[in-house]
VOPA-973627 format. One line per field, with one value per residue: chain; x, y, z of N, C-alpha, C, CB in turn. Coordinates in Angstrom, 1 decimal. Glycine has a CB too. Example, Ala and Ser with C-alpha at 12.3 -4.5 7.8 and 13.67 -1.06 7.14 Angstrom:
2
chaine A	A;
n.u 13.2	12.8;
n.v -5.7	-2.2;
n.w 7.8	7.1;
ca.u 12.3	13.7;
ca.v -4.5	-1.1;
ca.w 7.8	7.1;
c.u 13.2	12.9;
c.v -3.3	0.0;
c.w 7.8	7.9;
cb.u 11.3	14.1;
cb.v -4.5	-0.6;
cb.w 9.0	5.7;
***
This chain:
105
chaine A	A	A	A	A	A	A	A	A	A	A	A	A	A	A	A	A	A	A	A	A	A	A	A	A	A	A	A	A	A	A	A	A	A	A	A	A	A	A	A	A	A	A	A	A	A	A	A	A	A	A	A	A	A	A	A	A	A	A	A	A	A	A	A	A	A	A	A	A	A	A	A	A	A	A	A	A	A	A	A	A	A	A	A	A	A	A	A	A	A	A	A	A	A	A	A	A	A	A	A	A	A	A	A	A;
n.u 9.9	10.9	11.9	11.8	13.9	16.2	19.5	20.1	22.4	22.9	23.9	23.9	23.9	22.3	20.9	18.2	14.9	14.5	16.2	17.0	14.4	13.7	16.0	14.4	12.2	13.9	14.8	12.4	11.6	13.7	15.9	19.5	19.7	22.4	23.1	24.6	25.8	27.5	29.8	28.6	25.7	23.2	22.2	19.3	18.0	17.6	15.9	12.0	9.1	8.4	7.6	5.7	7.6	10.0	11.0	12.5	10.6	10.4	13.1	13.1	11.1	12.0	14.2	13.4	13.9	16.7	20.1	22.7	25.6	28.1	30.3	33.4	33.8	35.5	37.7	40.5	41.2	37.9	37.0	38.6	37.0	34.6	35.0	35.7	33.1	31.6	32.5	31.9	28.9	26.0	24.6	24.6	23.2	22.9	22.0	23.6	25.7	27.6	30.0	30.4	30.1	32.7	34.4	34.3	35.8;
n.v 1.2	3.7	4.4	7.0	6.5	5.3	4.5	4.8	4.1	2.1	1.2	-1.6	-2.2	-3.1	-5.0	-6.7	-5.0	-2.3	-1.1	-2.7	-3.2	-0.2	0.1	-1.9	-0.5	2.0	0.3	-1.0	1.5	1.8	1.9	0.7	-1.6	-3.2	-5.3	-6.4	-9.0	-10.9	-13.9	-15.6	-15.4	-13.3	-11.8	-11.4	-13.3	-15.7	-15.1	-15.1	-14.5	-18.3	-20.3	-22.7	-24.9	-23.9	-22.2	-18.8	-16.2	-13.4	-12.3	-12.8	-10.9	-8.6	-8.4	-8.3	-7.3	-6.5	-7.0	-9.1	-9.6	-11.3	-10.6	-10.8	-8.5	-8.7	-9.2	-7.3	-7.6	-7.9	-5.6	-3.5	-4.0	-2.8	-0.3	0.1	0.0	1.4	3.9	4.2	4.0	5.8	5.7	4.9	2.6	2.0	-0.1	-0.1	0.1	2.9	2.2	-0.2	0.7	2.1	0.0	-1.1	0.3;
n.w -22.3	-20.8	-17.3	-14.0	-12.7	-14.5	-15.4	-13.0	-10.2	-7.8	-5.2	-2.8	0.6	2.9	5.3	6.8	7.2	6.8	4.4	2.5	1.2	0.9	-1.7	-3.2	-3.8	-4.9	-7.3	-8.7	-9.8	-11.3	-11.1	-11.3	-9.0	-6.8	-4.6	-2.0	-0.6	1.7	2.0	3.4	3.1	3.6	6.9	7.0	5.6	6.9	8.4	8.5	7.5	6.7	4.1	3.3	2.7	3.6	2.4	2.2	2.8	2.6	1.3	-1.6	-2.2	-1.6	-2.7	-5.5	-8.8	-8.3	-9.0	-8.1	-5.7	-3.9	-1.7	0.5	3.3	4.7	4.2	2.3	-0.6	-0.7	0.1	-1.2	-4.0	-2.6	-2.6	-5.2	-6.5	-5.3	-6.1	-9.1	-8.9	-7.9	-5.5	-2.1	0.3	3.3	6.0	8.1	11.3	12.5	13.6	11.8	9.7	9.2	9.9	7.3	6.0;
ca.u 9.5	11.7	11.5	12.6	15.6	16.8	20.5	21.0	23.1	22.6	24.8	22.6	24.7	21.8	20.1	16.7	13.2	14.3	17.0	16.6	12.8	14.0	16.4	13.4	11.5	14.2	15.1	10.7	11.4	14.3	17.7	19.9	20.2	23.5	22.4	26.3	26.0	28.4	29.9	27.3	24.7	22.8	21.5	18.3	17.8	17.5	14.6	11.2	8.5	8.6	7.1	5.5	8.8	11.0	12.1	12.2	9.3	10.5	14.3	13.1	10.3	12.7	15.2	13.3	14.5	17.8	21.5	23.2	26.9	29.1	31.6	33.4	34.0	36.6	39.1	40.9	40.4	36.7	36.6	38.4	36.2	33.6	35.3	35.4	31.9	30.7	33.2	30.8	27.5	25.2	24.3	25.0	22.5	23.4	21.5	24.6	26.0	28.8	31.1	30.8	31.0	34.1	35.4	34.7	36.7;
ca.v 2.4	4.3	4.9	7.6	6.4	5.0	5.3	5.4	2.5	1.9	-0.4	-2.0	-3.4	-3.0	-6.0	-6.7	-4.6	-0.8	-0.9	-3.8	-2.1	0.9	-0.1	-2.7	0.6	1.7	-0.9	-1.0	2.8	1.8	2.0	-0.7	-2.0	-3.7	-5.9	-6.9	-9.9	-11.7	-15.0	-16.9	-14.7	-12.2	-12.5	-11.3	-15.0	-16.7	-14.7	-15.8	-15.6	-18.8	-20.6	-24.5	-25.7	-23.6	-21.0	-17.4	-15.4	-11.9	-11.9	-13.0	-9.8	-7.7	-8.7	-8.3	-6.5	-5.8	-7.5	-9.3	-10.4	-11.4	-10.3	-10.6	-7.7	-8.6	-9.4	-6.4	-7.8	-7.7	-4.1	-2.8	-4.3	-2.4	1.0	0.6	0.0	3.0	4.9	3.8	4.0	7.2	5.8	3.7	2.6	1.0	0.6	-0.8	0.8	3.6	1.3	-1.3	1.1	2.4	-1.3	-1.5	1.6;
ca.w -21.6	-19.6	-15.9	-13.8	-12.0	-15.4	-15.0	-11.6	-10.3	-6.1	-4.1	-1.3	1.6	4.3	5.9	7.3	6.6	5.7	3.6	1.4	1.4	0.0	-2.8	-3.8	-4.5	-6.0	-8.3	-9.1	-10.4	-13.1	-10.9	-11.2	-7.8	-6.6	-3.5	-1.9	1.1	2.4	1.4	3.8	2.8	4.7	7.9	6.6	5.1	8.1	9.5	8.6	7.5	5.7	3.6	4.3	1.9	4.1	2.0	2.8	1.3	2.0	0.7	-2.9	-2.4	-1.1	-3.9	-6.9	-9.8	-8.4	-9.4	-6.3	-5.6	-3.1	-1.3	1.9	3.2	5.9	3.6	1.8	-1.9	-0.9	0.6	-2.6	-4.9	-2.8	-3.1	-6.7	-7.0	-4.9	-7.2	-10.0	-9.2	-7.8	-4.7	-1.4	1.2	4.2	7.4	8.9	12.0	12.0	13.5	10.8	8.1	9.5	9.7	5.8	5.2;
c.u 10.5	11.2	12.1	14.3	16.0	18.0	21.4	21.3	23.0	23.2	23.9	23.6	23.7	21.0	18.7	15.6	14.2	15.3	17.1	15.1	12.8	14.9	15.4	12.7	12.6	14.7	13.7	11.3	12.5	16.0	18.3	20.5	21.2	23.2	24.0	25.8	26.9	28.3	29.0	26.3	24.2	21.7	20.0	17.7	17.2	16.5	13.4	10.1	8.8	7.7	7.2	7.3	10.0	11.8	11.7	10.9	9.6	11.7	13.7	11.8	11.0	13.7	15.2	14.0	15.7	19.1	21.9	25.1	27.0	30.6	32.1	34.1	34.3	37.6	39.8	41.1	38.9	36.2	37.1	37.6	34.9	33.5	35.4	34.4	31.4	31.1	32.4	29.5	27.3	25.1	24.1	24.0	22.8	22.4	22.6	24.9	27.2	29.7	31.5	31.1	31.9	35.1	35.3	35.3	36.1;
c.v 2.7	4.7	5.8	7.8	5.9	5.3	6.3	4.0	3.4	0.7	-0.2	-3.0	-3.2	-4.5	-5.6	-5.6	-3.8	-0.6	-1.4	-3.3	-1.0	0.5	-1.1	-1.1	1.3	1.5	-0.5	0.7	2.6	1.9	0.7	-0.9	-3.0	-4.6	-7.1	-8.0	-10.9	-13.0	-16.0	-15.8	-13.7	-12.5	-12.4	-12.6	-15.7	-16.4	-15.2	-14.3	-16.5	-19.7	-22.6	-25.1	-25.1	-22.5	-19.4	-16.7	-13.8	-11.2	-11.9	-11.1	-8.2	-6.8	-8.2	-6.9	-5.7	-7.2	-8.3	-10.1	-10.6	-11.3	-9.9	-9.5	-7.2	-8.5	-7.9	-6.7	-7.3	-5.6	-3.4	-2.7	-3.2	-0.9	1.1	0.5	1.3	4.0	4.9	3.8	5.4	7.1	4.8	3.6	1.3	1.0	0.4	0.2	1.9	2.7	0.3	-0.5	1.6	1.4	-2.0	-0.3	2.8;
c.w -20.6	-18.3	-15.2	-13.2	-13.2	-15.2	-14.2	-11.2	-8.5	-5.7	-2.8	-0.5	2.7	4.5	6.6	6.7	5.6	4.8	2.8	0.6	0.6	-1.4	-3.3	-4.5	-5.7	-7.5	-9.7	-10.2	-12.0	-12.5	-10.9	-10.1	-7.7	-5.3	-3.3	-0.3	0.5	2.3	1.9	3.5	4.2	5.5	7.7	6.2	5.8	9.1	8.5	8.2	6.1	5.1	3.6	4.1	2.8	3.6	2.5	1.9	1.2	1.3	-0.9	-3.1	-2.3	-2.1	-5.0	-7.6	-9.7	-8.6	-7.8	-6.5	-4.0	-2.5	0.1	2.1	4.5	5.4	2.6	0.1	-1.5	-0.4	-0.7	-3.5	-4.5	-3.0	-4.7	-6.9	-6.4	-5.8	-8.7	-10.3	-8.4	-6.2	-3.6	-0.3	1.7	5.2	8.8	9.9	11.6	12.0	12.6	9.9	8.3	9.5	8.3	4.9	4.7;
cb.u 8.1	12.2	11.5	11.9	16.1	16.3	20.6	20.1	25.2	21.1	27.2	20.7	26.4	20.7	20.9	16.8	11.6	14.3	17.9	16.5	12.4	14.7	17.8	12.4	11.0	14.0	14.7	9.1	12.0	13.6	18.1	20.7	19.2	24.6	20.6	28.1	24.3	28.3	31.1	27.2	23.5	22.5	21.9	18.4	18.8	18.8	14.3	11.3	7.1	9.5	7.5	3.9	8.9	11.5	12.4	13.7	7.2	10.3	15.5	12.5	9.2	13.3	15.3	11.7	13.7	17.9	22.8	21.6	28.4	29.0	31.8	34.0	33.3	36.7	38.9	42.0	40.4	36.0	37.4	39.0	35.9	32.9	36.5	35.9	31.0	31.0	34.9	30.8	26.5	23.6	23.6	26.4	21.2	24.8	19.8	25.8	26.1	29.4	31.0	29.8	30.4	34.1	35.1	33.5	37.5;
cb.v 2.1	5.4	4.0	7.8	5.1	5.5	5.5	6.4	1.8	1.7	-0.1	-3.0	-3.1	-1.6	-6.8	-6.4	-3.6	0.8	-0.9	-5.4	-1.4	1.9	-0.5	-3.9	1.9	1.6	-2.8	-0.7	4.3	3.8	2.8	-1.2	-2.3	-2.6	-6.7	-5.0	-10.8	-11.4	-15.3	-17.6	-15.7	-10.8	-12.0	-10.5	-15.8	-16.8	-12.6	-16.7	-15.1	-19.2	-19.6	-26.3	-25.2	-24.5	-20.9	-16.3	-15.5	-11.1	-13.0	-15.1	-9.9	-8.3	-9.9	-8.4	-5.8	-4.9	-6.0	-11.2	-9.6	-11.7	-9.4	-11.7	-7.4	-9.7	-10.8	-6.2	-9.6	-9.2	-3.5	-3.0	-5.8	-3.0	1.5	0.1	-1.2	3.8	4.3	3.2	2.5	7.3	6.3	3.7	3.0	1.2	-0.2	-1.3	0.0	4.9	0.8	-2.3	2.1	3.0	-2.4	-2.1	1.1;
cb.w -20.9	-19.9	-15.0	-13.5	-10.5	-16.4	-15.5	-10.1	-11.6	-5.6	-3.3	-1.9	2.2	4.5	6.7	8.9	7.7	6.6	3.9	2.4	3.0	0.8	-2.9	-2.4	-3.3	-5.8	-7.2	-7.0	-9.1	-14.3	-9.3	-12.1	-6.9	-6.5	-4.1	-1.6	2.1	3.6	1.4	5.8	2.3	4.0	9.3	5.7	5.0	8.9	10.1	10.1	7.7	5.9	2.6	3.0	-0.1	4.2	0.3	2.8	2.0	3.2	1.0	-3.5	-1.3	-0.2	-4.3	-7.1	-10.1	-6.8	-10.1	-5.2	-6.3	-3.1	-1.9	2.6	2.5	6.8	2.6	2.6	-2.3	0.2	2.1	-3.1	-5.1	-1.9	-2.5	-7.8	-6.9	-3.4	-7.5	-10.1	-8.6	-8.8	-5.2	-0.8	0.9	4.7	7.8	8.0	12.9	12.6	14.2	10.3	7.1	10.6	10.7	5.1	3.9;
***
């Protein structure tokens, strides 16, 4: 069954609720979400709520049905790689500040 976003490709570099929140939706509709953190992962991780065992419960909810890499994106390898993917897909959502996205080019 086809969904509507079918062959829409979304890079997701945002952390915490609304950004991650939205490409989860989405993902859910048929886009192939891209989900890029950082070689220690994303700070998102490390918040809570968690689960008795300790793991996170809302990254893997957050996560679903989208692709994930890594990439640092201090280093100038890692910032290219991420201009060739925006060059590639339809659509970039960040909730990141200007300043940062201006310090990843």
């Amino acid at each position: 069954m086809t969904k509507v976003l079918d062959g829409v490709r979304v890079i997701d570099i945002g952390t915490f609720q609304a950004a991650p929140f939205c490409c989860q939706i989405l993902a859910d509709f048929g886009a192939e979400v891209i989900r890029i953190e950082p070689p220690s992962g994303a700070v998102d991780r490390e918040l809570g709520p968690f689960a008795p065992g300790g793991e996170n419960l809302a990254v893997p909810l957050y996560n679903r049905n989208k692709k994930g890499i890594t990439l640092n994106l201090q280093s100038e390898k890692g910032k290219q790689l991420l201009k060739e993917l925006v060059k590639h897909s339809d659509v970039l959502v960040t909730n990141l500040t200007a300043r940062a996205m201006k310090n990843q080019g």
